[in-house]
N, C-alpha and C positions, 0 to 999 in steps of 0.2 A: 504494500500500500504506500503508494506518495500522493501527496499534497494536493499534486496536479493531477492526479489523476480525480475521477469522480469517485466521489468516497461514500460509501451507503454501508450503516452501521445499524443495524434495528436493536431496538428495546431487548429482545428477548426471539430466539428462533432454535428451532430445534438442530438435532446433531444424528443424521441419519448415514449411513455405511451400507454395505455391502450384505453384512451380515443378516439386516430387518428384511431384504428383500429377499435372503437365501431361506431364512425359517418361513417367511410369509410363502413361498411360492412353493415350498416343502408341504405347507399347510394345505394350500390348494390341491394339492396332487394328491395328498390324502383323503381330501372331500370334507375333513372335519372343521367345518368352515363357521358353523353353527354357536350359540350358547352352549349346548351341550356337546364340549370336544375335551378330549384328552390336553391340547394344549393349552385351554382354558385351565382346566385342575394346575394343568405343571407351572401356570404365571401365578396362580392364587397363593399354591404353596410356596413356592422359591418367593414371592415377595414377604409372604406375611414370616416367612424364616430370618429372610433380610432385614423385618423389623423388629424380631426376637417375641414373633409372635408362634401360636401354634393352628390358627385356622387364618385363613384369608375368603372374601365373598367381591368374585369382579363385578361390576356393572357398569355401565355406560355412560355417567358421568360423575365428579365427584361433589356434583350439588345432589343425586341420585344417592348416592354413596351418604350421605349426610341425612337425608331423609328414611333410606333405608336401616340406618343405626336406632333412630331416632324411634318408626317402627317398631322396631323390633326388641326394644327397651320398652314397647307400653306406651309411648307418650302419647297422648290423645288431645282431644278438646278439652280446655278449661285448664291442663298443665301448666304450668309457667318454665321456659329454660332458659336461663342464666347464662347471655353471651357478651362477648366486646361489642360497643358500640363504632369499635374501629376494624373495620370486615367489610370483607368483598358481599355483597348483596346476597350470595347462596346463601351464608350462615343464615340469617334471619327469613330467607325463605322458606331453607326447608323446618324451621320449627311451624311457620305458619302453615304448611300442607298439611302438617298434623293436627290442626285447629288449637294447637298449645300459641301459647302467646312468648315473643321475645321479651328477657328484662336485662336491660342493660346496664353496661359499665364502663367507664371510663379506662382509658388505658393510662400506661406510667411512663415517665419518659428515660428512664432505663433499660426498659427496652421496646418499647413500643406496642407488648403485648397488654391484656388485658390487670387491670390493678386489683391485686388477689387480697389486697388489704380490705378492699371494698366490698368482696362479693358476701361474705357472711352479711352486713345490712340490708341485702338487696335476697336474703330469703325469706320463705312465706309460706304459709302452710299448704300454698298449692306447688311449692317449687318439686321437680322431680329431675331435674338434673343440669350439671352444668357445661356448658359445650364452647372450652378455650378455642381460641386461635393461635396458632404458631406464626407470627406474622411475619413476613416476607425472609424466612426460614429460620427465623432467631426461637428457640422454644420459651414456654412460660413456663415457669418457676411450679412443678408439678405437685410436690411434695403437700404444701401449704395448699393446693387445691384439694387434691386425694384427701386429705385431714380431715378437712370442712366436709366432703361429700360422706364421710365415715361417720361422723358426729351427729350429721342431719339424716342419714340414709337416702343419699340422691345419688348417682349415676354421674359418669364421667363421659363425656363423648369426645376425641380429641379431633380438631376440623385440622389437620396436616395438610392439607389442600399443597401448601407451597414449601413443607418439610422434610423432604424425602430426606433419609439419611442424617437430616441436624439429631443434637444427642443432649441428652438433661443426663449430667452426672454420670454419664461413660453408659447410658442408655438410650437407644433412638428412640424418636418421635415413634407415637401407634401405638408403643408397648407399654405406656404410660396412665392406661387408664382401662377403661372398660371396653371400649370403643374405638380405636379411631381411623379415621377417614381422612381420603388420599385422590388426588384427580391427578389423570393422565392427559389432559389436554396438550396443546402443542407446546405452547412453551414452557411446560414443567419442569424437571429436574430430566425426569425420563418419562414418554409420552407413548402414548397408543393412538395420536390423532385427538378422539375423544375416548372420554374413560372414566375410571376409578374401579375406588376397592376400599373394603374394610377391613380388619384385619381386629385378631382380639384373642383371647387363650380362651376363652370364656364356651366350649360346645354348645349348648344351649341357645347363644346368644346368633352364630355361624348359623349353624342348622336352622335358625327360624328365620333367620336374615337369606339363607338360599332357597326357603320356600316362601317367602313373599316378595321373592326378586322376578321368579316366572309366575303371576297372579295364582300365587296356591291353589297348585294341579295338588287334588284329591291325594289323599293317602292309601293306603291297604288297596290299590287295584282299582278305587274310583278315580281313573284320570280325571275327566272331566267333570269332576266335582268339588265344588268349591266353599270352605267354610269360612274364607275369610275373603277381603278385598286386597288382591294380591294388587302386584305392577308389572309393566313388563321394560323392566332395568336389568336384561341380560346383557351380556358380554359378548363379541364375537371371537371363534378359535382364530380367525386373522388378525384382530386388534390381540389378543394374547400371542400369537406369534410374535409380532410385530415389537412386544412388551419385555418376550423372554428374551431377546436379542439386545432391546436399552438395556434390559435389566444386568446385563452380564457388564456392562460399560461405568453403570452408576458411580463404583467408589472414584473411576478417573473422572465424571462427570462434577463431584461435590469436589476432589480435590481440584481444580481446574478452576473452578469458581474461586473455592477458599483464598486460591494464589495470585487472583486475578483482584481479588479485598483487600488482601493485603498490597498488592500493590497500587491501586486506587486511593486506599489510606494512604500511604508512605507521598504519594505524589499531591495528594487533596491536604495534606496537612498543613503546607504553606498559608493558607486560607485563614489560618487561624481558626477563632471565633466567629468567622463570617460564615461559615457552614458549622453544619453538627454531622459526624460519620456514624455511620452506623453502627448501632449496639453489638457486644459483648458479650455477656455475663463472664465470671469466673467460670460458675460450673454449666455454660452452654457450647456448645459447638453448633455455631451458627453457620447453616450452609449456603447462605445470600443470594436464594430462588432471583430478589431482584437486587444488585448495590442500588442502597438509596441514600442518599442526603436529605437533610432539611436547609434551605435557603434562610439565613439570617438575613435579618432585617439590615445590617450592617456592610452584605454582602455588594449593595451598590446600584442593581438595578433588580427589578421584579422576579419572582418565579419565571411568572411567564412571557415576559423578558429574555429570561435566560434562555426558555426550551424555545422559542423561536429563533433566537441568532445559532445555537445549537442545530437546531433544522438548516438553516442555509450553509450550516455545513455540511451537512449528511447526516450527524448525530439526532437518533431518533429517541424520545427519551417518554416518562409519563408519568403524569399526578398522582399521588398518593389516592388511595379511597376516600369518597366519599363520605363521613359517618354514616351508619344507618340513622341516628336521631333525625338526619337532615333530610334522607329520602323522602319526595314526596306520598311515595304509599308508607309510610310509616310513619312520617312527621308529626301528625296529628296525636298519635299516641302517645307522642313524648314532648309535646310542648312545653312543659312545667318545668320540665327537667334540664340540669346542665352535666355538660362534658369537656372542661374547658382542655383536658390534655390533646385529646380525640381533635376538636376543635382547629388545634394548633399545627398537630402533625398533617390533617388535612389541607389548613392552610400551607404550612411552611416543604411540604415532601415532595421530592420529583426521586423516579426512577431513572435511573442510567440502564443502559446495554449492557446486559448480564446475561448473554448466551453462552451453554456452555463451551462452546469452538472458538470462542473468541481470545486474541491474539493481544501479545503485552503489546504489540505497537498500535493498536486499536487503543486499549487503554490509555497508553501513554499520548493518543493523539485525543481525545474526551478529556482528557486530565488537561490538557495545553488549553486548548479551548473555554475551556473553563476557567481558566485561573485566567488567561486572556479578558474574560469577560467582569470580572469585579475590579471594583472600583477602590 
């Protein structure tokens, strides 16, 4: 890559080889193309293994994947679950397909996940469970959640949506709770196109979560009879092939990232106090699905500012989420209520190019760019 030449650097794109198209077109020739395939079973187990889990459940996406946990814990109408108000739109969906209500929390700016100090005031005798965020691959502080859900008798759902492989105290993401849940979309860590999975030691919890994934086909020989309202959140054996071939790639996927943070910090550090880099913890291993900064105020010219002069260079970047408080189908709910951390990280976040193929001279030319641009 030079200067002169035209430079086009996207947000986040996947990292596909040789190998997705040798299991995919293996897959075809076997026929087992289906929800019900052998190579389905071999991605559910090899990933839910990958997260030091003992079952894994694929389905078709990982907002699917969140509402099928959700399910299959019980959650119904009139529930309340306990999630960050700083989340991608699925989280608070899928509690709503359930007819449970979201109750929100402010996040912390340590690491940008949900603030676990808060969540005990925010339970209630209809609460049934609570379902962290791993935001933008940093984990939450799991311990102090698990506690609370023990003391009250609620349910842990973990949304990993953008955690594959991040680790709470030399344990990955998924194997941290009751539940959790994982999307394979395109630009994830490691993708199937579209996707997900649940993953959980839990039998009980597996087995009822892969019979209301194909609308619960009948038991004891009644196929087509149905006691419950199932869905139809299967998986294909082509997106599992496709998945067992990432999946063999992942730990160079997270390490590639990790090296591509650190060196993003090392070059973003001259900034000072005009930017904030991205959280830490001691005890996380954060695998930085997206590098994000936050834009100080101090920084010289706008956010949006930035990610335009950023665009006419080729560098393609994007705004932190939303809150959910602020979403118009949910605002109403939460009018009363404040979230000034959530707030802030919404104001102040921009995502940088965190693909995992991406090159230190890519980096290193984002990183010019940018410190080019404050004042």
């Amino acid at each position: 890559m030079t200067t002169e030449s035209k430079i086009e650097i996207p947000v986040c794109s996947p990292t596909i080889g040789e190998r997705e198209s040798d299991l995919v077109n293996q897959c075809l020739k076997d026929g087992w193309i289906s929800g019900i395939s052998p190579y389905v079973e071999r991605f559910e187990s090899s990933f839910a293994k990958y997260c030091g889990c003992d079952y894994g459940v694929a389905c078709n996406s990982g907002t699917t994947a969140l509402h099928l946990a959700l399910a299959s814990l019980g959650i119904e109408n009139g529930d309340e679950v306990i999630i960050p108000t700083f989340t991608m739109i699925a989280t608070p969906n899928a509690v709503t397909y359930t007819g449970a209500r979201s109750v929100l929390v402010d996040s912390e700016l340590d690491t940008w996940n949900i603030d676990v100090s808060i969540i005990e005031s925010k339970i209630t005798p209809k609460t049934k469970a609570i379902m962290p965020v791993h935001t933008y691959g940093h984990p939450v502080d799991m311990d102090p959640v698990n506690e609370l859900a023990r003391k009250h008798g609620l349910k842990v759902i973990e949304d990993a949506a953008e955690a594959h492989g991040a680790e709470y105290k030399g344990r990955r993401t998924g194997s941290l709770s009751d539940v959790g849940c994982f999307s394979f979309y395109a630009n994830k860590i490691i993708t199937t196109g579209e996707g997900g999975m649940i993953v959980t030691n839990d039998k009980e919890i597996a087995e009822k979560a892969k019979w209301l994934r194909a609308h619960a086909f009948g038991r004891g020989g009644k196929h087509f009879y149905h006691e419950a309202v199932g869905f139809g959140y299967r998986f294909s054996g082509l997106q599992a092939a496709f998945g067992l071939a990432q999946l063999e790639r992942i730990d160079e996927f997270v390490s590639n990232r990790r090296k591509n943070a650190r060196l993003y910090n090392s070059l973003l550090s001259v900034l000072g106090n005009k930017i904030s880099l991205p959280p830490e913890a001691p005890w996380a291993k954060n695998i930085y699905w997206m590098y994000s900064i936050l834009i100080e105020n101090s920084f010289g010219i706008s956010r949006q500012e930035l990610m335009d002069r950023l665009a006419t260079k080729g560098v393609e970047s994007r705004t932190f989420f939303y809150p959910v408080h602020v979403q118009p189908i949910y605002s109403a709910q939460h009018a009363a209520e404040e979230f000034p951390v959530a707030d802030e990280l919404s104001k102040k976040g921009i995502n940088l190019p965190s693909s995992n193929s991406m090159t230190e001279e890519e980096v290193r030319y984002v990183c010019k760019c940018i410190v080019e641009y404050s004042t």
